[in-house]
C-alpha positions in Angstrom: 0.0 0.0 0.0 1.0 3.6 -0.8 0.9 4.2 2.9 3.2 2.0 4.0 6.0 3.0 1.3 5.4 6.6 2.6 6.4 5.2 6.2 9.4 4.1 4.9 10.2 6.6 2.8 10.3 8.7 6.1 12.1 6.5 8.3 15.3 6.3 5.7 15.3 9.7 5.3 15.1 10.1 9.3 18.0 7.9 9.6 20.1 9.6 7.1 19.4 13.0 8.6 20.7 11.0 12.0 23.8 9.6 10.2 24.7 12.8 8.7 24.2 14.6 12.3 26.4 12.0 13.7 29.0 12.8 11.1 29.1 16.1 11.5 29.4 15.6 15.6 32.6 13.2 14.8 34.1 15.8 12.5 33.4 18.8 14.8 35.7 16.5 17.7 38.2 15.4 15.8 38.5 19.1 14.7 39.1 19.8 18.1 41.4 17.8 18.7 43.7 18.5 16.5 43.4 22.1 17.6 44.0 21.1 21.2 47.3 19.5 20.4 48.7 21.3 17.1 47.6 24.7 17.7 48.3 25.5 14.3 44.6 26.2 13.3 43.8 28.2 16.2 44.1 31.8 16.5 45.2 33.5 19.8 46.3 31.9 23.3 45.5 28.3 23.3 45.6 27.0 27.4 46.3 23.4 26.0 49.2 24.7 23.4 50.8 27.0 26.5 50.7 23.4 28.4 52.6 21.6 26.1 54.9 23.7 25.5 55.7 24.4 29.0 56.3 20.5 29.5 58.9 20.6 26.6 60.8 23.4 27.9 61.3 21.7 31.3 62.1 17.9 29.5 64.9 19.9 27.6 65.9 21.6 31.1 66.1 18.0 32.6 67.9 16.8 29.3 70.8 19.8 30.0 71.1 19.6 33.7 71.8 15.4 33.6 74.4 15.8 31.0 75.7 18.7 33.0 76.0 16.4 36.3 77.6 13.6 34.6 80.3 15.8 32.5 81.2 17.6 35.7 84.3 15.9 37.7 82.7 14.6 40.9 84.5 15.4 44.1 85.4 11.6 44.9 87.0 11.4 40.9 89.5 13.6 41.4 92.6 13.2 39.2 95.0 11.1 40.9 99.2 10.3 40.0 100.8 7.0 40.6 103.0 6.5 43.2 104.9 3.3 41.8 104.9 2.0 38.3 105.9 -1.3 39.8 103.8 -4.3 40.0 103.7 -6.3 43.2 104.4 -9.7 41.9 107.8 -8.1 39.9 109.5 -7.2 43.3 112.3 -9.4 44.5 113.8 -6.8 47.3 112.2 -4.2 50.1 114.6 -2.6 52.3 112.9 -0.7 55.0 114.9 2.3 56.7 114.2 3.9 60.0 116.8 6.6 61.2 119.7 5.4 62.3 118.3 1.8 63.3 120.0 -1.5 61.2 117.6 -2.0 58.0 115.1 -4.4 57.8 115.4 -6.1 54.4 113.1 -8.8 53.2 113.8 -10.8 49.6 111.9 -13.0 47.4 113.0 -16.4 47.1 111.1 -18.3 44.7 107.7 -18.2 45.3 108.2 -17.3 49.3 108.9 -14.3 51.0 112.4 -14.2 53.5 113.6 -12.0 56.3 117.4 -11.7 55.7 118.6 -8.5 58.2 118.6 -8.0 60.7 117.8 -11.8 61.3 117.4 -14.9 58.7 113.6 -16.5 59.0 110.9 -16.6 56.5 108.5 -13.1 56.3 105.3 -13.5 57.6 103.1 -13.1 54.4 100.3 -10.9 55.5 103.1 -8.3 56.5 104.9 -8.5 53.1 101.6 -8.1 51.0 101.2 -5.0 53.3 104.1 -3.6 52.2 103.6 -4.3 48.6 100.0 -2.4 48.8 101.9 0.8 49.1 103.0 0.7 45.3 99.4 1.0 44.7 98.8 3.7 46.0 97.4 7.4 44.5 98.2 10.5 44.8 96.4 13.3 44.6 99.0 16.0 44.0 102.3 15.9 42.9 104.8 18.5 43.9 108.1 19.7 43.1 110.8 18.5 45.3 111.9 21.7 47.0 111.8 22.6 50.7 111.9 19.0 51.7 112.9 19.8 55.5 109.6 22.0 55.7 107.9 18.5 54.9 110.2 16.7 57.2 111.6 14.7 53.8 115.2 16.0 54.1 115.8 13.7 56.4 113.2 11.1 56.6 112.0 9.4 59.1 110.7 6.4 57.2 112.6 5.2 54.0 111.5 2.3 52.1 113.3 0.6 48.8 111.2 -1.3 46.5 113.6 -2.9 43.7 115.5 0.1 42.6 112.6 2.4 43.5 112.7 4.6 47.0 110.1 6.3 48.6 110.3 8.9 51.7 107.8 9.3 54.1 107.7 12.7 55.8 105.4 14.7 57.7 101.0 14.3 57.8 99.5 17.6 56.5 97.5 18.7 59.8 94.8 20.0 57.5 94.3 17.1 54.4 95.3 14.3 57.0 97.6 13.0 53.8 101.3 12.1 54.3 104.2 13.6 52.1 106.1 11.0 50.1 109.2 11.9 47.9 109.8 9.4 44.9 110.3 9.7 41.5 111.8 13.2 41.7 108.6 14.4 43.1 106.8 15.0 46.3 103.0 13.2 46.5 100.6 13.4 49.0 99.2 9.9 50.3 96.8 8.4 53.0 99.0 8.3 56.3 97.6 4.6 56.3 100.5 3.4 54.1 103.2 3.9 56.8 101.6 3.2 59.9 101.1 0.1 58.6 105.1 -0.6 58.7 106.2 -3.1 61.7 108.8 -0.9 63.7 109.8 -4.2 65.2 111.7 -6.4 62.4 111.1 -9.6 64.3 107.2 -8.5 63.0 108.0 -9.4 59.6 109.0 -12.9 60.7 106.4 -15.7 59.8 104.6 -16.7 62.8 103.4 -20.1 61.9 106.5 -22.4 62.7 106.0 -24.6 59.3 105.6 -23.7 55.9 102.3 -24.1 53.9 102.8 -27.6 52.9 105.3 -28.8 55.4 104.5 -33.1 56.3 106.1 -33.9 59.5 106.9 -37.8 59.5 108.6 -38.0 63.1 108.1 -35.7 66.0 110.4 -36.5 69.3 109.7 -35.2 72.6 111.0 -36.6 75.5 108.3 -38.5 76.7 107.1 -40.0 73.7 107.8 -40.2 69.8 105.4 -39.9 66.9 106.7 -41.5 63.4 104.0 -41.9 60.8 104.3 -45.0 58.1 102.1 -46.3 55.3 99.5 -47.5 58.0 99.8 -43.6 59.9 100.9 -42.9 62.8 102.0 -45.1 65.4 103.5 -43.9 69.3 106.5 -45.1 71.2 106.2 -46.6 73.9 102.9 -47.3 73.3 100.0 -46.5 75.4 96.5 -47.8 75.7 93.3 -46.3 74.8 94.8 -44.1 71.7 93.0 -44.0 68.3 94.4 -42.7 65.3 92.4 -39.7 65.3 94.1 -38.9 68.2 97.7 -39.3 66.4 96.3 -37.0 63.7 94.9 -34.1 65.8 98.5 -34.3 67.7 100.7 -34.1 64.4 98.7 -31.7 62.6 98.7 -29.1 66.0 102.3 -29.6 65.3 102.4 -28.9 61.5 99.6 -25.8 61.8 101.9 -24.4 65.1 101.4 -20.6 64.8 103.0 -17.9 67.9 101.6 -14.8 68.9 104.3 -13.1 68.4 108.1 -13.9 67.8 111.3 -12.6 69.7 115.1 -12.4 69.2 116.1 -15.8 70.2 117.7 -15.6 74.9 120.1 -17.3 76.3 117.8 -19.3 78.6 118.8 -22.4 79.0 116.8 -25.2 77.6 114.1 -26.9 79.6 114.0 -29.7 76.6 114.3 -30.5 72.9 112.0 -31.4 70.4 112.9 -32.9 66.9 111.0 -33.1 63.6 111.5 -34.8 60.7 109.6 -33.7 57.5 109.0 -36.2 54.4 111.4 -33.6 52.2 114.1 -34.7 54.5 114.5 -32.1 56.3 114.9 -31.2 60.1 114.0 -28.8 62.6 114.8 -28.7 66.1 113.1 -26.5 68.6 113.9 -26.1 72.6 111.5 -25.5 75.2 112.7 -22.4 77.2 109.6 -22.0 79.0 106.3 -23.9 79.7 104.1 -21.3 82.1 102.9 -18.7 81.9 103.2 -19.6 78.4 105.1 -21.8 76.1 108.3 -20.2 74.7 110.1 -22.1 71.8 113.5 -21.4 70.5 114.0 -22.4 67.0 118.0 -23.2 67.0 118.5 -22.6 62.6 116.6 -19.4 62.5 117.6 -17.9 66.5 113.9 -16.7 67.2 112.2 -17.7 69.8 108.4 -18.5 69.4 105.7 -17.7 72.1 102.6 -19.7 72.5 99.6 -19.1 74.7 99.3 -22.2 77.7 96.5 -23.6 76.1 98.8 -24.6 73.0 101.8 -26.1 75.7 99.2 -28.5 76.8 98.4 -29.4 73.1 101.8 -29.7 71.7 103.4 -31.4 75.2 100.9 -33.9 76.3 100.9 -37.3 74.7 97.8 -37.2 72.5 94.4 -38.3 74.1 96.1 -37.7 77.2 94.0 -34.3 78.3 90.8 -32.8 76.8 91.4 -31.2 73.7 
């Protein structure tokens, strides 16, 4: 019917006129938009345009100011000098200088590490690789060498030889807290650190364990008793009842791991006894007791040191094994 083609007529035409509405909407947004975040087509101030623009200007701020702090020296970054072009594991001498006092001088020997003046013993590593830290060390400054006596350099109270190199430790700047140090034909300024850390006491340098890393006792003789380890380990003479082999084994490895708390020119005390050891290498080491309480003092006889112990280790290293709680 004509009616109902009328109806339809004015619904499609409704819906178009909707369609086209919507369109115009969408465009009128997406206009907008654009303005909002070009600005080109928009006369006058724009609050969005001022926005942007103000948020790029402080990126580019932040941009400038981060390379700024990371091209700029930081205090801790300071340019720093040398104070030894030598490398630790090259040096085969250190000759250590104090006033008037007899030198201390210490010399590589292979792979280990000797006192040989004032006495003959082997160094004490710990104290050697102390030493040898001091060629790493920075400095800060580097002077001319004039006025050394104002820097109490000319003479020095501390004078130390690396290989062919010497260094001269004066005074400590009251104000810096760094010490001066001639070497090189120039005067640097160091951490006091480096010198303090020098034994005054040469005897300091000596090693403190009684064996070397390494060192395998095969006999040990005291006077009461004697230890002598074979294929099956250790057996004791005389023998004695109620002794395991664990037993033999803690005793002859408190022996080979002996360390003192400190070491001493060797006295004239006479002996209170002798003990002997025999290593597998063949070779032999006597030591004399000199005094049991109020703690044990050794005196090794090849090296004239004596070695002191506290009383706990006498009653470890002089009472048959099993003998006493351990």
């Amino acid at each position: 019917p004509a009616s109902s083609g009328d109806a339809t007529r004015r619904i499609g035409a409704g819906c178009r006129q909707r369609s086209a509405g919507h369109s115009r909407l969408i465009d009128r947004r997406r206009q907008q938009r654009e303005d909002d975040i070009g600005g080109l087509q928009v006369d006058g101030p724009n609050p969005v345009k001022s926005r942007w623009l103000a948020i790029l200007a402080l990126t580019a701020f932040a941009a400038a100011l981060a390379v700024f702090v990371y091209l700029t020296p930081r205090s801790g970054e300071r340019a720093t000098f040398p104070l030894s072009s030598l490398a630790a594991h090259e040096v085969r001498l250190i000759r250590i200088e104090r006033g008037t006092h007899p030198a201390t001088v210490l010399e590589r020997k292979g792979e280990l590490w000797h006192v040989t003046a004032p006495v003959g013993a082997p160094a004490e590593p710990s104290e050697v690789n102390r030493l040898l830290g001091i060629l790493s060390a920075r400095s800060p400054q580097r002077m001319a060498p004039t006025e050394l006596a104002r820097f109490e350099l000319d003479p020095a109270p501390l004078r130390l030889t690396f290989d062919a190199q010497n260094l001269s430790f004066g005074m400590v700047n009251a104000v810096t807290r760094e010490q001066y140090v001639l070497t090189g034909g120039a005067v640097h300024l160091i951490e006091p650190r480096y010198a303090a850390g020098v034994p005054v006491d040469p005897l300091q340098f000596v090693r403190r364990r009684l064996f070397a890393d390494g060192a395998n006792p095969v006999r040990i003789e005291l006077p009461e008793f004697t230890l002598v380890r074979g294929e099956a380990g250790w057996t004791i003479a005389p023998a004695r009842d109620g002794m395991s082999q664990d037993d033999l084994n803690r005793f002859a490895d408190d022996w080979r791991l002996a360390a003192a708390v400190y070491v001493a020119q060797a006295t004239a005390r006479p002996a209170l006894a002798t003990i002997r050891l025999r290593f597998k290498d063949g070779a032999a080491v006597s030591l004399e007791v000199v005094q049991r309480d109020p703690a044990l003092v050794l005196r090794h006889r090849g090296l004239e040191v004596e070695y002191t112990f506290p009383a706990a280790s006498a009653r470890r290293l002089l009472t048959a094994p099993g003998a006493t709680p351990r």
